[in-house]
NUPA-810533 format. One record per residue: chain; x negated, y, z of N, C-alpha, C in turn; residue number from 0; residue in three letters. Coordinates in steps of 0.001 Angstrom, whole numbers, plus 500000, padded with zeros to 6 digits. Layout:
N
@fike=A&nX=X&nY=Y&nZ=Z&caX=X&caY=Y&caZ=Z&cX=X&cY=Y&cZ=Z&pake=NUM&firo=Ala
...
This chain:
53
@fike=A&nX=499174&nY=498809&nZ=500000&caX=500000&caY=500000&caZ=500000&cX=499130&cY=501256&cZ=500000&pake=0&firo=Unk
@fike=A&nX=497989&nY=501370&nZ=500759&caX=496945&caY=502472&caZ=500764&cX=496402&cY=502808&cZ=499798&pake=1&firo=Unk
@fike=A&nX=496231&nY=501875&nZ=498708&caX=495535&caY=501635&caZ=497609&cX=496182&cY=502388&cZ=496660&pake=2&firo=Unk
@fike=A&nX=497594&nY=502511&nZ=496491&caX=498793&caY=502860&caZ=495557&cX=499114&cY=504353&cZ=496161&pake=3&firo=Unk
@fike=A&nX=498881&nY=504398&nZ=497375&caX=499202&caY=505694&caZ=497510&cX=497694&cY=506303&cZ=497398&pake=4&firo=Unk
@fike=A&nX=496753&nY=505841&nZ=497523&caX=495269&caY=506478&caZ=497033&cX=495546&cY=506724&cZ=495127&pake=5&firo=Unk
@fike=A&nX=495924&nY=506287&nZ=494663&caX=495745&caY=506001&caZ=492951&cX=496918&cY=507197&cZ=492563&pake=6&firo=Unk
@fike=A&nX=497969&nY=507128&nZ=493100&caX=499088&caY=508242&caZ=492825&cX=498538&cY=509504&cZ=493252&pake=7&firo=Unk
@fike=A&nX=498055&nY=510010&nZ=494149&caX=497273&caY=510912&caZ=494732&cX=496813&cY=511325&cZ=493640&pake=8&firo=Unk
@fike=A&nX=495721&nY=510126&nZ=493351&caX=494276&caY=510843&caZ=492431&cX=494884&cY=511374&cZ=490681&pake=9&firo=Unk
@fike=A&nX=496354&nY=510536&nZ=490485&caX=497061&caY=511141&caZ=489513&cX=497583&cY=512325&cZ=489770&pake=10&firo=Unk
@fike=A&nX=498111&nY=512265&nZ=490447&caX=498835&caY=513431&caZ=490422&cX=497982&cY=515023&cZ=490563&pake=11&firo=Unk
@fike=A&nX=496478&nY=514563&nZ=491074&caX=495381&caY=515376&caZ=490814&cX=494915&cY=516335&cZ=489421&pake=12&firo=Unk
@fike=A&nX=494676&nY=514574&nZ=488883&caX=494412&caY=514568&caZ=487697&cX=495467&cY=515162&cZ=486486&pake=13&firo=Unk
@fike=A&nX=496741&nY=515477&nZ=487033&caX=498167&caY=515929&caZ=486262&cX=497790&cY=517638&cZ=486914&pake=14&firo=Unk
@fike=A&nX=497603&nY=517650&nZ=487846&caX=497567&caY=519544&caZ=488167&cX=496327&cY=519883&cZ=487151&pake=15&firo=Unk
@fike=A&nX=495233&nY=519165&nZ=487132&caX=494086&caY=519660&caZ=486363&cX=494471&cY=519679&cZ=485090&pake=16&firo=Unk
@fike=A&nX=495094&nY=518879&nZ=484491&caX=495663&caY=518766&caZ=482793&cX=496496&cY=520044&cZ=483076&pake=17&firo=Unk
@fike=A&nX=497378&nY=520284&nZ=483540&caX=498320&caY=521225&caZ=483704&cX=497438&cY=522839&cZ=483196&pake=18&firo=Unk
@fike=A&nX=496525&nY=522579&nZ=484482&caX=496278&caY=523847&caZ=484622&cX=495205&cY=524481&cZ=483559&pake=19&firo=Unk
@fike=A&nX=494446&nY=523368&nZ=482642&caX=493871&caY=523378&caZ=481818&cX=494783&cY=523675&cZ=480636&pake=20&firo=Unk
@fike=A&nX=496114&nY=523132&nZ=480673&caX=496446&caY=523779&caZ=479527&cX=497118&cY=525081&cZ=479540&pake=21&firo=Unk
@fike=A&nX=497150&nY=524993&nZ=480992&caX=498061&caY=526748&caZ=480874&cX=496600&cY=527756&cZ=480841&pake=22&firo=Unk
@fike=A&nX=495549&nY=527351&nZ=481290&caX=494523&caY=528158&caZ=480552&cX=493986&cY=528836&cZ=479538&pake=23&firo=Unk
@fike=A&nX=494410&nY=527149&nZ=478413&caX=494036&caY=527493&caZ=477210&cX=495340&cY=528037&cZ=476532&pake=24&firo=Unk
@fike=A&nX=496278&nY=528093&nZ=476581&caX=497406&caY=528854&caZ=476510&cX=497813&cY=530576&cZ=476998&pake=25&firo=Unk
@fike=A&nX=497108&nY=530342&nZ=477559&caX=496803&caY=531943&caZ=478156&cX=495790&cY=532699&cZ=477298&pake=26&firo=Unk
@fike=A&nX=494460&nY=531914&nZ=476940&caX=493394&caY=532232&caZ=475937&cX=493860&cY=532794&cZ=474631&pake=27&firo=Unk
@fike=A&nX=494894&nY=531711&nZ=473931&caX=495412&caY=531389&caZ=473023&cX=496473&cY=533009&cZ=472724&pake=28&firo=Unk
@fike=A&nX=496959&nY=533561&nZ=473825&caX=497970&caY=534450&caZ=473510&cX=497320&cY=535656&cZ=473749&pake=29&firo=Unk
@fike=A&nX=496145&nY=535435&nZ=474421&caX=495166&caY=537284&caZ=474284&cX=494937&cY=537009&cZ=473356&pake=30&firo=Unk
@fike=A&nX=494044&nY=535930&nZ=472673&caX=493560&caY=536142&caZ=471114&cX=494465&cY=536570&cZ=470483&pake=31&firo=Unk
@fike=A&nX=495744&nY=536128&nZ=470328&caX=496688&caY=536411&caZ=469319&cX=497017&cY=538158&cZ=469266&pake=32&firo=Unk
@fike=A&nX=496814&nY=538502&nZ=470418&caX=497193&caY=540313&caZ=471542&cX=495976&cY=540745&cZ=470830&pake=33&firo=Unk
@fike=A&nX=494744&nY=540536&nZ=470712&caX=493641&caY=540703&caZ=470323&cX=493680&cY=541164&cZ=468742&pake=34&firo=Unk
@fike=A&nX=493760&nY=540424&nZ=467989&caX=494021&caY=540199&caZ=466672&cX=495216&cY=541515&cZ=466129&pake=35&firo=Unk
@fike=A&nX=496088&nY=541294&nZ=466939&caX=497378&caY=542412&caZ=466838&cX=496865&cY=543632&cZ=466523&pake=36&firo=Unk
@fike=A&nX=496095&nY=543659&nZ=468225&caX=495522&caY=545535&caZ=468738&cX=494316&cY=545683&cZ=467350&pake=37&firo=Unk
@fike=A&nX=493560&nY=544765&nZ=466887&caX=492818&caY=545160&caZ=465595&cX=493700&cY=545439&cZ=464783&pake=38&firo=Unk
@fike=A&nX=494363&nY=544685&nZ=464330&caX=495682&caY=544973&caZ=463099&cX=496149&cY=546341&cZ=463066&pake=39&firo=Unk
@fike=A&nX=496794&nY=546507&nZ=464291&caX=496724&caY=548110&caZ=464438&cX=495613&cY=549296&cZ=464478&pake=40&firo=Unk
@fike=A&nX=494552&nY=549214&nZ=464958&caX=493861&caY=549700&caZ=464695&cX=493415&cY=550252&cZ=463066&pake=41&firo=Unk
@fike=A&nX=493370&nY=549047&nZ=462838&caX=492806&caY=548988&caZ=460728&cX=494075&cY=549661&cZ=460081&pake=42&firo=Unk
@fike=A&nX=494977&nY=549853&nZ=460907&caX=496188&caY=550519&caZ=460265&cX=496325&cY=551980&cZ=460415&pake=43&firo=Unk
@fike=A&nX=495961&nY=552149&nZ=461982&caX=495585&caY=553373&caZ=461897&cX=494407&cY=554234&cZ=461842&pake=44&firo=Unk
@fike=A&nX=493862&nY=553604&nZ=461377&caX=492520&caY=554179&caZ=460816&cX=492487&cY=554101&cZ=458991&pake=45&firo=Unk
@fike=A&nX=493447&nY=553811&nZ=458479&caX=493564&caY=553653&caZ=457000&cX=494491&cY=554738&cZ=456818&pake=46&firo=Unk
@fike=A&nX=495734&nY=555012&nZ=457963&caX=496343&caY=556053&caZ=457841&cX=495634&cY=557550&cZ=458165&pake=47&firo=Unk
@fike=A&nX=494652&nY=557338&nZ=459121&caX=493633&caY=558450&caZ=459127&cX=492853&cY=558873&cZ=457602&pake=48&firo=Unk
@fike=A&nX=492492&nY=557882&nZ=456910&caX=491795&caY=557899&caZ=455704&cX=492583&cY=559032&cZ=455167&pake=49&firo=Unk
@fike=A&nX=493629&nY=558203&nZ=454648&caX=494832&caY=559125&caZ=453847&cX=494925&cY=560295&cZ=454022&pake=50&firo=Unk
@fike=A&nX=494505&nY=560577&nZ=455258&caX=495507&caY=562277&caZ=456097&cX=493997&cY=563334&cZ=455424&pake=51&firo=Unk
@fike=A&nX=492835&nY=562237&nZ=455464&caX=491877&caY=563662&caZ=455718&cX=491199&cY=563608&cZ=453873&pake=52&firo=Unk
């Protein structure tokens, strides 16, 4: 019985670490995307600067 509740333990360990690894890389995943945006805008308004001057 010690054994089974030692092994569920070490899963359910091993399930917070997957977890939290993917809400990591999911978090990574959506600044890059925020990242990419704020350039997008940028190159936009700096092309609309072009134009003006």
């Amino acid at each position: 019985m010690k054994d089974k509740t030692e092994i569920l333990e070490r899963e359910q360990r091993l399930i917070d670490k997957l977890y939290k690894l993917y809400r990591d890389m999911n978090n990574a995943a959506t600044m890059l995307q925020k990242g990419q945006s704020l350039e997008e805008h940028r190159q936009e308004l700096l092309a609309v600067r072009d134009l003006a001057t």
